[in-house]
C-alpha positions in Angstrom: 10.3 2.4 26.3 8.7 3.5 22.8 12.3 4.7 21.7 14.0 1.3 23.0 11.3 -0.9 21.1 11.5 1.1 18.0 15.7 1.1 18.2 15.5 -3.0 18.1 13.1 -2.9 15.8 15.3 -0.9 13.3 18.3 -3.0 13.9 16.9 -5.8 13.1 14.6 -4.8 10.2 16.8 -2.8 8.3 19.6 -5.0 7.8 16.8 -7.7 6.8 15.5 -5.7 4.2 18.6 -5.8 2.6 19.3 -9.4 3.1 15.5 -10.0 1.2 16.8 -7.6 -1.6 19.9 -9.2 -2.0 17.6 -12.8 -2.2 15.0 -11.4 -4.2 17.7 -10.0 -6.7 19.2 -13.3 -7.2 15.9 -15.2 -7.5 14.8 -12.6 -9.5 17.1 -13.1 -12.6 15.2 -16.5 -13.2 11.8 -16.0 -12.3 9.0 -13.6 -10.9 8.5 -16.2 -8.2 11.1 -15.6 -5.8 11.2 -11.7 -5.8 7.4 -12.4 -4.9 8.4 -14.7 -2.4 10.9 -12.2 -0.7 8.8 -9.3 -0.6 5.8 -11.3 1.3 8.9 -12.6 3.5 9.6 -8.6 4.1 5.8 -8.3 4.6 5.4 -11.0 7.0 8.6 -10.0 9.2 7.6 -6.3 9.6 4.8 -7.4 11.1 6.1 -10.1 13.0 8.4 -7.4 14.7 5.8 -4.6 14.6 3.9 -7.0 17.1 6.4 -8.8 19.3 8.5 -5.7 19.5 6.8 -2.4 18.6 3.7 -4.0 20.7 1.2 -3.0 17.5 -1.7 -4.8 17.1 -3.5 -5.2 13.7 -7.4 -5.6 13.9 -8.7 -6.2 10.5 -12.5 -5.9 10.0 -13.3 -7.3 6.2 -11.3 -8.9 3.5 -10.0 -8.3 0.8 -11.6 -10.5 -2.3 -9.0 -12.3 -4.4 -8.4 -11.4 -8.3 -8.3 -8.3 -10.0 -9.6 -5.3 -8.1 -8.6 -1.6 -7.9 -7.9 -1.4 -4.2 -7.7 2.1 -3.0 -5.6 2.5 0.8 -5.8 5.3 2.6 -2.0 6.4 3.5 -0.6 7.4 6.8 2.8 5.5 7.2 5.2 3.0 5.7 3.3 0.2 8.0 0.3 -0.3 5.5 2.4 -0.3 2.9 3.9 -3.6 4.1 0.3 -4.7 5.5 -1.2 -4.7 2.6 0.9 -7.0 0.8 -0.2 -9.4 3.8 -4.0 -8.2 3.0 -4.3 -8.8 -0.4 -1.5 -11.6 -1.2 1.7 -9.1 -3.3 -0.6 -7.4 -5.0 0.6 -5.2 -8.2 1.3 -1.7 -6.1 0.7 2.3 -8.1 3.7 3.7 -6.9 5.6 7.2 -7.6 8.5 7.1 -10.5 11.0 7.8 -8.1 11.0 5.1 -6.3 11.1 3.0 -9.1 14.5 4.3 -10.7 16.3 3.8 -7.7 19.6 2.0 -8.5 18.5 -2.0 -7.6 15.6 -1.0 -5.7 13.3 0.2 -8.8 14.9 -3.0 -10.6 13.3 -5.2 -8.0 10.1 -3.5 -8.0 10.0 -3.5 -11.3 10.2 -7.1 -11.3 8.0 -7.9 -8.3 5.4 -5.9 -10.4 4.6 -1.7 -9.8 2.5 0.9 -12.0 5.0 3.7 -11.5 3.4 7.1 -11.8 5.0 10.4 -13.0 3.4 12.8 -10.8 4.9 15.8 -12.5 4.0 14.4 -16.1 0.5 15.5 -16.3 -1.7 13.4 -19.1 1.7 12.0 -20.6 2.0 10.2 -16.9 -1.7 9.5 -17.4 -1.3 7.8 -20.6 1.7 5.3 -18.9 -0.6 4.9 -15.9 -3.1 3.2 -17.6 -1.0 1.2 -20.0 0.8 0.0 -16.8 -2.6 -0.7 -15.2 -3.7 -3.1 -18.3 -0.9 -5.2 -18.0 -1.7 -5.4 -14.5 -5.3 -6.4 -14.6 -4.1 -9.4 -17.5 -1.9 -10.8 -14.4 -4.9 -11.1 -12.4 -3.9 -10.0 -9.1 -4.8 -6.9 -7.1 -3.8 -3.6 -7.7 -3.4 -1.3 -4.6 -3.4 2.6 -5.2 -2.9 5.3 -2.3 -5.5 7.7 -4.3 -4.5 11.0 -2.1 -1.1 10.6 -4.0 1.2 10.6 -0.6 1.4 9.9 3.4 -0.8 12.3 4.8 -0.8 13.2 8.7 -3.6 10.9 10.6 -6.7 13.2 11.0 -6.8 14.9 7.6 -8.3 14.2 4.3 -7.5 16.1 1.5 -8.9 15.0 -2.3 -8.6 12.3 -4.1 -5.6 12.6 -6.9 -6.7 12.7 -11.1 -4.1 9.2 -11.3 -7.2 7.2 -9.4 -10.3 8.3 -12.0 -7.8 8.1 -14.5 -7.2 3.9 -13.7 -10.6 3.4 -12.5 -12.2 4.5 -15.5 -9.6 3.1 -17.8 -9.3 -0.4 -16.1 -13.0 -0.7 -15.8 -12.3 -2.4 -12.1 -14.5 -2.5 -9.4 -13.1 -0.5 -6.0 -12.6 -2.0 -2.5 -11.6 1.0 -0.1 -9.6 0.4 2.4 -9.5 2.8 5.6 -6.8 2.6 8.1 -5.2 4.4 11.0 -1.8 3.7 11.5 -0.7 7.1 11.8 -1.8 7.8 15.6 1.4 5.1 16.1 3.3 5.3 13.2 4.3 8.7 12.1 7.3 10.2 10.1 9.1 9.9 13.3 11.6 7.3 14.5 10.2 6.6 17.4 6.9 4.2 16.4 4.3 3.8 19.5 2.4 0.4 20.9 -1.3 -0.1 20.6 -3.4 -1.0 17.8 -3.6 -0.2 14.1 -7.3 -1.1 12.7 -8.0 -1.6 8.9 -11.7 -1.3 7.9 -12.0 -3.2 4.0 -15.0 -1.6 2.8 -17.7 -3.0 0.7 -16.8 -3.1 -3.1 -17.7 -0.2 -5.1 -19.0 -1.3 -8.7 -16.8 -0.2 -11.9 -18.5 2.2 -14.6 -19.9 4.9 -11.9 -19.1 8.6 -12.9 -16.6 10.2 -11.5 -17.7 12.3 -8.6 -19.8 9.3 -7.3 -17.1 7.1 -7.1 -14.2 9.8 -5.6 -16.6 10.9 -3.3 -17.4 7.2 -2.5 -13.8 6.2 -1.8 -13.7 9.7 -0.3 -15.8 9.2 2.4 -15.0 5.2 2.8 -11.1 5.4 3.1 -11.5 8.4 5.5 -14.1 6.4 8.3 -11.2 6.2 10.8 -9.9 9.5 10.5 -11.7 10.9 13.9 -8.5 9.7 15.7 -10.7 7.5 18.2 -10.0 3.4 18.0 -12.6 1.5 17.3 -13.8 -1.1 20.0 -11.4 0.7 22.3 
């Protein structure tokens, strides 16, 4: 039943996706508005489908202050990348460069508004992190970062990337950590399984606090739902 769910849910969310980026491309040419617009549209229907077809729930315990924060996401799947658009109203997202020079796609993201990150620059990508990051913060909206760099497999917790220190310190922003587990259902795989997908917004982390206390801060708070049990199950 899993496969049959997740089947209808790709045939109907891929070819939507590219109906919002052929939208959000038009609007786009004449203002930031409607490329917003689309992507919280993309936001809003993967969740619509993740519930009424994938049978996920979302249980959110917290929220997500408005204005210009450093939100750091711990990363399992694709699904809180979507989510958290939803979470924290299209935030400005830290992204890696590749995605961001794809043909259209990077265009649009681009557009929407991304920090794209060079992970293979070293402090030259540091440099453009933080100038990307400033621009962000004068927009006033949030700015998401997955600050262990990539998806990692539900259950694990490896260290926090240089690219978060580097922004947090530079930006000067106070930190809400966000700790999910939406791996146990939504892994690499096709096949996506039912049941619920909990998000735990933690309490804000002041800016200006050295850098081992606040990666081992974010450390431990990102990583509260890693034991692989659901909470209130």
């Amino acid at each position: 039943m899993a496969a049959l769910r997740s089947l209808i849910y790709a045939v109907v969310f891929y070819p939507a996706t590219i109906l919002l980026c052929i939208i959000g491309l038009g609007g786009g040419l004449f203002a930031q508005r409607p490329m917003l617009a689309a992507v919280r549209a993309w936001a809003d229907l993967n969740n619509w489908l993740a519930r009424r077809v994938l049978g996920i729930r979302v249980r959110v315990e917290g929220q997500v202050p408005a204005g210009a924060y450093l939100v750091a996401v711990k990363h399992e799947s694709m699904f809180e990348t979507l989510e958290m658009v939803r979470l924290t109203n299209v935030p400005v997202i830290v992204i890696k460069r590749e995605l961001a020079n794809i043909p259209l796609f990077g265009w649009m993201t681009r557009r929407y508004g991304i920090i794209a990150v060079d992970r293979e620059a070293g402090t030259k990508a540091l440099r453009a992190l933080v100038e990307q990051g400033r621009k962000a913060v004068a927009s006033g909206r949030g700015i998401i970062i997955y600050p262990e760099g990539t998806r990692v497999p539900h259950g694990e917790t490896p260290p926090l990337k240089s690219g978060f220190a580097a922004l947090y310190r530079a930006l000067n922003l106070p930190v809400v950590p966000v700790a999910m587990d939406s791996g146990r259902l939504w892994g690499r795989g096709f096949v996506h399984q039912g049941g619920t997908i909990n998000f735990k917004i933690g309490e804000v982390i002041p800016a200006g606090l050295p850098r081992k206390e606040v990666e081992a801060r974010v450390h431990t708070a990102i990583n509260l739902l890693v034991s692989g049990a659901e909470p209130g199950a």
